[in-house]
N, C-alpha and C positions, 0 to 999 in steps of 0.2 A: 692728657691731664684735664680733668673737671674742674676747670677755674673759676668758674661763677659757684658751683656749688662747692667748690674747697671752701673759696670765702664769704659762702654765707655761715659755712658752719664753724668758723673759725671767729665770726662774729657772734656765734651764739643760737642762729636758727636753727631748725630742723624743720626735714620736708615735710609737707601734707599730701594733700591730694592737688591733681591737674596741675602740677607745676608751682604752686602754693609752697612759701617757707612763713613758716611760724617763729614766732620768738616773743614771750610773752603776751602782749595785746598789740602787737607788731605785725602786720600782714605786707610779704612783697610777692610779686609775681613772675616768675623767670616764663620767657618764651625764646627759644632757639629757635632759628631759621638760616638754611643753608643758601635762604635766596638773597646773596646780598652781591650786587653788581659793584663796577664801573658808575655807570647812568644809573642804579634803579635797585631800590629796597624793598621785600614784602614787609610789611605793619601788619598786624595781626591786633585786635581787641578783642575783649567781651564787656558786655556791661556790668558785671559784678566786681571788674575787674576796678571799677570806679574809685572802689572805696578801702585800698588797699592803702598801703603809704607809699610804694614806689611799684613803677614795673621796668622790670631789665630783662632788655631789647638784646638779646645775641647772636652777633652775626659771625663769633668767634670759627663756627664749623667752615664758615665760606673766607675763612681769614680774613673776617672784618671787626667791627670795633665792639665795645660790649658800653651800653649805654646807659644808663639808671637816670628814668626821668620819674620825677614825684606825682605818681598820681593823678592831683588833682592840677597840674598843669599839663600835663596829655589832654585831661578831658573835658578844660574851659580853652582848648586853645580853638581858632575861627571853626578849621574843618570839622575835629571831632564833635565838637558842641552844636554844628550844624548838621551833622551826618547822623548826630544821635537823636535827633528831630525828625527826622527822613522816614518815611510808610518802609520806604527797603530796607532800613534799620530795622525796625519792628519785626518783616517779615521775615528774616532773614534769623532771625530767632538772639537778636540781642547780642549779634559779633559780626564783626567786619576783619575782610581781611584782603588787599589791593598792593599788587607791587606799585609802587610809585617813583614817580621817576627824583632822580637825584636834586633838582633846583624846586620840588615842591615845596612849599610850607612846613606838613608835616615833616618828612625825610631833613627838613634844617632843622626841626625841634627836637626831632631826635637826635641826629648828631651834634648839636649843643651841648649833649649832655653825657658825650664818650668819658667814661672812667669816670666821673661820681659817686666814686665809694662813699663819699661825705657825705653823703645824703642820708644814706646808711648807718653810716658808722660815728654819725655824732647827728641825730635825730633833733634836737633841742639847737640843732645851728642850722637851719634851714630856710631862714627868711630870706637869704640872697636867691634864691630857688624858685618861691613861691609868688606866684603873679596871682595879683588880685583877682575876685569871682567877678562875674557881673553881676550886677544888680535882677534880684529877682523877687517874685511878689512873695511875701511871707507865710508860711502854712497856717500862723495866727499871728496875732497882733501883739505877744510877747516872745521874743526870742529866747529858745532856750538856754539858760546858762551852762558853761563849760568851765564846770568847778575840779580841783583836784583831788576833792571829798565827796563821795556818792553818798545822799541819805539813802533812797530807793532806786533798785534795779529792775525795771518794768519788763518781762516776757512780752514783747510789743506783739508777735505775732497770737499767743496765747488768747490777747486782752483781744484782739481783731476779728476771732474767731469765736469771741465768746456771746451766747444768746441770740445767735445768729442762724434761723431756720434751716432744716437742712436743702441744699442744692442753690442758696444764694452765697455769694461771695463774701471772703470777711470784710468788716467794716472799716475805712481810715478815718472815721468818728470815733469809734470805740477808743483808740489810742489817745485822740486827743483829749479826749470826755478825761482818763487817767491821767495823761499828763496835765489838764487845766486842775486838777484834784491837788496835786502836789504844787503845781508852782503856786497858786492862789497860799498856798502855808507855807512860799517861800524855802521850800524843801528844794534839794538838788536831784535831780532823776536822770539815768540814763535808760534809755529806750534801746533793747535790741531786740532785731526781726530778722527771722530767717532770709535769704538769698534769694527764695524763689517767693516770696510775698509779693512782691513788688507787682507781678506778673498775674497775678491773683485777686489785688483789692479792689475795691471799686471803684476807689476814684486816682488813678494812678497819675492824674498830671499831680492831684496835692499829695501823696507819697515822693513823687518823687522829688517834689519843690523840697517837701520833710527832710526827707536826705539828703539835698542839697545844703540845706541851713543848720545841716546838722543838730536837728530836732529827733532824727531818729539815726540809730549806727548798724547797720546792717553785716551781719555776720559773713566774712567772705566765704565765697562760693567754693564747697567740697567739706565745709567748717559746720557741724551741727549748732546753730543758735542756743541749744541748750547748755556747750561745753561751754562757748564763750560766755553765758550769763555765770557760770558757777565758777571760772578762772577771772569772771572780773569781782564776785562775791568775796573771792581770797585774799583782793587786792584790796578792799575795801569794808574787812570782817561788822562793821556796825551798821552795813549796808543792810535793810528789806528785798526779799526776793519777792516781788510781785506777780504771780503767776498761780493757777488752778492745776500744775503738772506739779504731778510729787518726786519729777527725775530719781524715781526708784532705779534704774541703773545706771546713774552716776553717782549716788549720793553712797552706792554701797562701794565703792569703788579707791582705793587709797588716795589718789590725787584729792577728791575731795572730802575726804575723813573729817578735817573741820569742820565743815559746815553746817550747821544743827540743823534742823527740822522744825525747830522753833520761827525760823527767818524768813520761813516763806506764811507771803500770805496771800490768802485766798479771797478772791471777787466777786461780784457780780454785775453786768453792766445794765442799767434798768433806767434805758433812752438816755438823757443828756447827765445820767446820775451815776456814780460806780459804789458799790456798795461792797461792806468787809463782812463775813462770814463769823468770824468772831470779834468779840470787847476786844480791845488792845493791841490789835494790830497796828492801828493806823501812824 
């Protein structure tokens, strides 16, 4: 019996890609591992994996325990937060993967968290769960709001890459230069960027501080950035599509049959300025 994936989908998910269940704007991560001892558990990550809302740890094939810990308590706890600073992190292409023995730190973080379907299955009851971030320096000097009303939905990677010579890297000024555009009008924006950006921009400690403060939302990994802008569009229909792609093959496509062509708008980024293509968009 598939018991992690019976009840994800009896919760409403469905699979994606590399172990990825989807459900709505809901991202969790199953990993099976047949290495679960006595003394000593494999942990397996990746770093896209960061920004999901849970990962479940299964050690059910070694008749061991199946554990759902939230995300972003896996990734501020000592080790991982320290491991993901690490040059061997980097090199190692952004996943780690260590049996560890049974009285480590990690191996007790995780089984803390054996059978936490709750985590899951009532998302909006999670505060007993979530331990606080550390304090970290901020990508700018206003934090973005986390409204339940989007006015504009920013193509973060699109804006990153935009007026940007060929063979240099995209820019994490570009992003901000838009996002300072909007919040200065007090407008609500949410920023999404493809998976593999991060690995790409140029200045990755302030992307990544970004992502951490939840200034930008990062599409999980296997998940094209452009479905999730146009499934968050749906959610949010008086929302702006802020992007120069005219998602011709998604826009022809039934899932996103509402979504007009009128709603996207088009930019230009011209140095610390972002400019509209046409009257009326903004």
């Amino acid at each position: 019996m598939r018991t992690v994936e019976d009840k994800l989908t009896s919760l409403g998910f469905r699979q994606g890609k590399g172990g990825t269940w989807i459900n709505g704007d809901r991202y969790v991560h199953v990993q099976h591992s047949s290495q679960c001892r006595r003394n000593a558990f494999r942990i397996i990550w990746r770093e896209e994996w960061r920004h999901y809302d849970a990962l479940i740890m299964d050690y059910s094939l070694a008749d061991g325990p199946i554990c759902i810990v939230p995300a972003n308590v896996f990734f501020n706890s000592n080790f991982v937060a320290k491991k993901c600073k690490e040059k061997s992190y980097e090199n190692s292409g952004y996943w780690w993967s260590q049996l560890f023995p049974i009285d480590h730190e990690l191996t007790s973080l995780i089984l803390k968290y054996k059978d936490k379907w709750d985590i899951i299955e009532n998302p909006g009851k999670q505060t007993e769960h979530i331990q606080p971030k550390p304090e970290v320096e901020k990508a700018t000097s206003k934090q973005a709001p986390q409204p339940e009303n989007i006015d504009v939905i920013i193509d973060g990677s699109n804006v990153a890459y935009d007026n940007v010579p060929r063979g240099q890297p995209p820019r994490f000024r570009n992003i901000i230069t838009a996002l300072n555009f909007y919040q200065r009008r007090e407008m609500n924006c949410r920023i999404i960027v493809d998976a593999a950006l991060r690995h790409k921009i140029d200045d990755r400690e302030a992307f990544s501080r970004a992502i951490d403060d939840k200034l930008f939302y990062q599409a999980p990994f296997g998940v094209r950035a452009d479905n999730y802008i146009l499934k968050l569009a749906l959610l949010h229909p008086k929302a702006k599509i802020v992007s120069n792609d005219e998602f011709r093959d998604l826009l022809t496509n039934s899932d996103f049959k509402e979504i007009k062509r009128e709603r996207l708008t088009k930019f230009k980024i011209n140095g610390e300025f972002i400019e509209f293509c046409r009257a009326g968009l903004i």
